[in-house]
N, C-alpha and C positions, 0 to 999 in steps of 0.2 A: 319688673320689666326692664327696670334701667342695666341690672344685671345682664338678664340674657341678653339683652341688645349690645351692651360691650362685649360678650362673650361669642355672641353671635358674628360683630362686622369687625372688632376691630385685631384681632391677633393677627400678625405676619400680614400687613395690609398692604407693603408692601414686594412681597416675594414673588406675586406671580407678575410673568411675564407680560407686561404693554400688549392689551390686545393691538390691532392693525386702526382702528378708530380713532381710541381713547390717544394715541400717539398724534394723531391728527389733531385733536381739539387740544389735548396740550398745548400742543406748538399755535394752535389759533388763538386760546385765550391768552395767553400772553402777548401774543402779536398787538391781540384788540384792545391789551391796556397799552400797550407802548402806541395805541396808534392807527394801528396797523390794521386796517380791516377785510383785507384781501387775500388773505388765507380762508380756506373752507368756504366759500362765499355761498353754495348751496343750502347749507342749514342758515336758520336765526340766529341769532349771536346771544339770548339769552343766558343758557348754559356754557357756553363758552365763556363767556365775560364772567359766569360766578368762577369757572376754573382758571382765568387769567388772575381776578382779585386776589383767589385763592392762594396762587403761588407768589403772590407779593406778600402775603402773613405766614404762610408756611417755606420753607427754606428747601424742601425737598420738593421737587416738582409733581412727583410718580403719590406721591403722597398726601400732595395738596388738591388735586383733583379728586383721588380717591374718597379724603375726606368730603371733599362737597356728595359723591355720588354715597355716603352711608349717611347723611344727614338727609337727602331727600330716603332713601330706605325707611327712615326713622320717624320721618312723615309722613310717608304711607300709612306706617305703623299705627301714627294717634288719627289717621282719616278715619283707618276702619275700626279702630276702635269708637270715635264719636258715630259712625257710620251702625255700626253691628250694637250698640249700646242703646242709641236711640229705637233701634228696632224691639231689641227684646232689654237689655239688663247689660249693667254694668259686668259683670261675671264674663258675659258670654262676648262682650269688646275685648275686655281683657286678653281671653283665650284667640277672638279674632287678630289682635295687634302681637302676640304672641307666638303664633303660629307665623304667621307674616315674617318676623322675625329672624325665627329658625330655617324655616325652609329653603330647600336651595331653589331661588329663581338661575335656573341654569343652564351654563354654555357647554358646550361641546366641549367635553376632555376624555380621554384615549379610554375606550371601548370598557364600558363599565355596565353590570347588567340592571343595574337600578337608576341611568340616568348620571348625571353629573352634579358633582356635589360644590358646586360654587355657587355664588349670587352675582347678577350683574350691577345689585347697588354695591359690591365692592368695586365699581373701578368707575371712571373717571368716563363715562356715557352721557349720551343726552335726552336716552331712555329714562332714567330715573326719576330725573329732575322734571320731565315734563310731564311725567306718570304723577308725580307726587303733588304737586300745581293742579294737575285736575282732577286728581281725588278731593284733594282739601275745596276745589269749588264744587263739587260736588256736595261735599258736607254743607257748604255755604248755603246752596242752592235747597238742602233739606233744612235747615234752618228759618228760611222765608215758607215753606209750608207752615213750619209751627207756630210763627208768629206773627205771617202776613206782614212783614214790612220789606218795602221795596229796596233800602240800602241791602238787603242780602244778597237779593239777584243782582246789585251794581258789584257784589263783590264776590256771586260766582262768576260772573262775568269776567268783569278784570281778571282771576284767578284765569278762568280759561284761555282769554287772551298771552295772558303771562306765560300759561303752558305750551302754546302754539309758539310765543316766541321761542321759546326753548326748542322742539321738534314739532312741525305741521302737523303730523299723526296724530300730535293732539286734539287737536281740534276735531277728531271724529267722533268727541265726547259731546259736541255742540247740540246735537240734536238729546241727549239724553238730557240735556238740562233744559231744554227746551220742554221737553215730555212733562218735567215735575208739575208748570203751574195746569198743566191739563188732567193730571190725575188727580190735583187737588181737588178734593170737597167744595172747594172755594170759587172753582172755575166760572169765570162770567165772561164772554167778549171782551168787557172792558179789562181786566184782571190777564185776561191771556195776553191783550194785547199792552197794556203796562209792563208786562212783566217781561215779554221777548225784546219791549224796546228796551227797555235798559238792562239786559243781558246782553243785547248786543252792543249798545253801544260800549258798556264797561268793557267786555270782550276788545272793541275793534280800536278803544283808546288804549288798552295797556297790549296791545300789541304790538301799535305805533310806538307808543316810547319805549318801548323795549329796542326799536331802531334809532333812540335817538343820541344814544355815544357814537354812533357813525357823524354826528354832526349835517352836513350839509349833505353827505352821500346817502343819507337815509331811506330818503326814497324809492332813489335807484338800489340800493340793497334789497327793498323789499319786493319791487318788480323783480330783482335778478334771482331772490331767493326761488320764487313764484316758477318764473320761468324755468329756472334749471331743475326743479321737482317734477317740471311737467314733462319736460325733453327726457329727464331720467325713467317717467314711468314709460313715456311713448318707446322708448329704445329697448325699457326693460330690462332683465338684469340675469346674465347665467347663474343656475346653480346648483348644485351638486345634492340628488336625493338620495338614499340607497344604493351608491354608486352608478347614478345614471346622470347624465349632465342634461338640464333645462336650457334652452336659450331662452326664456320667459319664465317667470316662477308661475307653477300651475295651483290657482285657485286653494288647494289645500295645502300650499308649502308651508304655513302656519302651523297648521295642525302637524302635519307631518316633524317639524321642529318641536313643539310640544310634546310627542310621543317619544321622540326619539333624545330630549334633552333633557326633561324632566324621566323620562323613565315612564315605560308599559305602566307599574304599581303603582308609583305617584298621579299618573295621570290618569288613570281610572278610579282609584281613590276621593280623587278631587272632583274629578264630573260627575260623579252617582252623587254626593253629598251636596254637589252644586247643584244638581237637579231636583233634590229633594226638596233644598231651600228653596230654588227660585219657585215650588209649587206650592208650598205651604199654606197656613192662613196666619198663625198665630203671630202676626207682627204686626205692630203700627205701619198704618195705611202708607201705604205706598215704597216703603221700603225695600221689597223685593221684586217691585215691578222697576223698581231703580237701578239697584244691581243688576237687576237680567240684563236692561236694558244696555247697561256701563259695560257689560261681558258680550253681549250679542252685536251691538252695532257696531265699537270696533273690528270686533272679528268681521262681519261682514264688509267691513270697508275695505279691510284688508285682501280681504279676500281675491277681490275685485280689481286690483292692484296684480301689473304685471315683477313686480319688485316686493321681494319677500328674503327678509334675513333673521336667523334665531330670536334676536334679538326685539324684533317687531312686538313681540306677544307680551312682552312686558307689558303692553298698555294695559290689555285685560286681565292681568291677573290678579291684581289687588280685589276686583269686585268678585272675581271667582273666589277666593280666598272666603270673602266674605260669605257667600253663598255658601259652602262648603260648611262653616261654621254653621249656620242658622240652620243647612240640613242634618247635621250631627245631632243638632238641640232637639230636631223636630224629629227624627228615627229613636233616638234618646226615652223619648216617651212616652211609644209602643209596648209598651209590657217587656218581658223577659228577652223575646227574640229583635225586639226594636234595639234594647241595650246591647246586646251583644254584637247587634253589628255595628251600633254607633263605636264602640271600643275598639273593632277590629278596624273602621276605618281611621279613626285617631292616632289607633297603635303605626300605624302606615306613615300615617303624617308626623308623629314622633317619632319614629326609626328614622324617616327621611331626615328631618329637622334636626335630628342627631349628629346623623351621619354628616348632613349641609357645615355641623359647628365646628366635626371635629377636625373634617378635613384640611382647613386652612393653616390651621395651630399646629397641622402634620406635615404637610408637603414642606417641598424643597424647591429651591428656582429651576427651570427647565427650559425648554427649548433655544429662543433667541439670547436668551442671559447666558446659557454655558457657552453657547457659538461665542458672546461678546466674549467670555472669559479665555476659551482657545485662540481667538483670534489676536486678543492683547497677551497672548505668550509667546507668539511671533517675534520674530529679531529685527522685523523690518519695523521703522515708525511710524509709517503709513503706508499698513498693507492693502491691497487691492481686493476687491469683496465684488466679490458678483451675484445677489442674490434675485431667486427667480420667486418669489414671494415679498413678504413685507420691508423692501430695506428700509421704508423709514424708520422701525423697530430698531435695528440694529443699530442705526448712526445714532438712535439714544444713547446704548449702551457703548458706542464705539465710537463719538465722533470724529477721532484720529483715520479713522479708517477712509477710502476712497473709496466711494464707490462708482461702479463701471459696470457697462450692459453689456461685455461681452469680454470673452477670454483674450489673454492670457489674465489671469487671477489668482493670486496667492489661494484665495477661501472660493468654496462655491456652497451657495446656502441652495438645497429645494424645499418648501414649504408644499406639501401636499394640497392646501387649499386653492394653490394656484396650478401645479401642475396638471390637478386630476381637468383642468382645464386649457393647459397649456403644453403638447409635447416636448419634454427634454432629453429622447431619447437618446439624439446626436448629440447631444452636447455631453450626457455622461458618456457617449461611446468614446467622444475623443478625451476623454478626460484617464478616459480606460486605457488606451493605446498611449497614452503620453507616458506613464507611469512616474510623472513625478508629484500625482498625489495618491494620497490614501481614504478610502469611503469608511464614514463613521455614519451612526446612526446615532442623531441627538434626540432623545423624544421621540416627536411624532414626526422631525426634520431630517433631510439626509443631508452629509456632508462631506464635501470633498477638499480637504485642507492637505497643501503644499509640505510633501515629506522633503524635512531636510537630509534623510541618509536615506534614497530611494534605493 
């Protein structure tokens, strides 16, 4: 496992391009070791504060983040393995923590017919890290079914608080752990109610201290985190499905992200196999009314939520993963036609998890990285960059550069993800009639960079 898992997150870890986020929480968790806690003030400072620690042991900045976001991947990894083990067999954690692994949990890269073959615990997110916190309280919270002791639930608790600080999203998990001491054998009034009081309260203290490197502003960070999630869902959030632009994410943007970023095969592979498991019998009690639960109630929260980005569905796919496996086991041992399809949908999940390893250890840098490289080929030392997409991207790779919201401008970056919501039409037309630049195509970017021999 150790193998695959290096073979899996860590080649070329740092060649792809800063998504438009991960550039934001850089520059916060650093902020927030020097101090500074007024960058990103909308999310928790959790995960940020491991990416500011981060980059004081590591020297590379693009890198030191990254590595926090493949150590939460790698947690995942041993949840659902303690997760999928206790249910049936060490064997079958294995194959669930291994699968996990390979797969590309994936973002949107240029028109592939199987879906994208990255993972988001390769990059420096607050997806991961709060995914991975509430799987492992997850595990915690199955740990007090088997043994009945109440420190478990003070430490899926805390666990899940710890994840909320990281990203609120988490905290969609709250009711599934909630669910455990109800399904328990065990359940008595007194039992149900022992056990949600210190769920919650572990929960609502390791929340707290997660604000408490803010010092005396703590507080007010925690009201302002609160408020600015609520003003962002009430406002809502454009975005672009099938080439149709939302001004609110509709209900299925999730799903519609999942199909379209994992791939049609991948994700029909996974939900016939996740359906299977979540119906099963042959597992320790409560096991797959856990999962479903860790897979359904997110989704549903989400759902519900006028604000929906690819990214979101990370929370459930760890227990889908999970599900997936237990249904393979349980197709597996239908006779001849049960095997046969258990292997074909396997075969799926290794083509994909193949395909997820090899592509990292293949590519090349691309979009805002070659713009940084044209642009530092420039004669001038501070050339002028107008870009209509992510400039904080680029001022990583370019920080000599100026940047400026409107022409005249040496460089003009378009980023498709903003224009298919922003018209530049005029702004290329005068760029056409000037003729003192020339239109390249970088990637999935258009670019208009200042010919010096027009």
């Amino acid at each position: 496992m150790a193998v695959v898992s290096a073979v899996a997150y860590l080649p070329r870890l740092t060649t792809a391009t800063l998504l438009p986020d991960e550039a934001v929480y850089l520059e916060a968790g650093a902020a927030l070791v020097a101090g500074d806690a007024t960058a990103n003030p909308e999310h928790p400072p959790l995960a940020k504060l491991l990416f500011g620690l981060a980059q004081t042991v590591v020297p590379d900045p693009v890198l030191a983040v990254r590595l926090v976001g493949v150590l939460a991947g790698l947690a995942i990894a041993v949840a659902l393995f303690l997760l999928v083990s206790r249910a049936t067999d060490r064997r079958w954690g294995v194959a669930a923590a291994g699968v996990w692994a390979i797969l590309p949990h994936a973002l949107r890269f240029p028109d592939q017919p199987f879906g994208g073959f990255d993972k988001l615990d390769r990059y420096g997110m607050l997806d991961p890290v709060a995914t991975a916190l509430a799987m492992l309280g997850l595990v915690a919270a199955m740990r007090w079914w088997d043994q009945r002791r109440l420190p478990w639930m003070l430490v899926a608790g805390g666990l899940l608080g710890l994840a909320g600080a990281a990203k609120l999203s988490a905290l969609l998990l709250l009711p599934v752990l909630l669910l455990v001491p109800v399904l328990s054998p065990a359940r008595t009034p007194r039992v149900l109610w022992s056990c949600w009081a210190v769920l919650g309260a572990g929960a609502v203290a390791a929340f707290l201290a997660a604000f408490a490197p803010l010092g005396v502003d703590a507080p007010a960070a925690v009201a302002h985190v609160v408020t600015l999630q609520d003003v962002h869902r009430s406002g809502g959030h454009p975005v672009v499905i099938g080439g149709v632009l939302h001004d609110r994410a509709p209900w299925w943007a999730n799903l519609a992200y999942q199909w379209r970023d994992d791939g049609a095969v991948l994700t029909v592979a996974l939900v016939l196999a996740a359906a299977v498991g979540a119906t099963g019998r042959r597992t320790r009690d409560g096991s797959r009314a856990v999962l479903t639960a860790a897979v359904l109630v997110p989704l549903a929260g989400l759902a519900l939520s006028p604000v929906a980005l690819p990214h979101y569905r990370f929370l459930w796919l760890p227990p889908l993963v999970g599900l997936a496996i237990l249904g393979i086991r349980d197709v597996g041992r239908r006779g001849l036609p049960g095997r046969v399809a258990a292997t074909l949908v396997a075969g799926v999940l290794l083509v994909a998890g193949g395909a997820s390893v090899l592509h990292p250890s293949t590519r090349d840098a691309g979009d805002y990285r070659v713009v940084a490289e044209l642009v530092g080929e420039l004669d001038d030392p501070r050339p002028r960059v107008l870009v209509v997409g992510y400039p904080r991207i680029l001022a990583h790779y370019v920080p000599q550069a100026e940047l400026v919201r409107e022409l005249p401008a040496d460089v003009v970056v378009l980023d498709p993800k903003i224009t298919a919501r922003r018209p530049v039409e005029a702004l290329e037309a005068t760029l056409r009639e000037s003729g003192t630049h020339r239109r390249l195509e970088v990637d999935r970017l258009v670019v208009w960079i200042e010919d010096v021999d027009p």
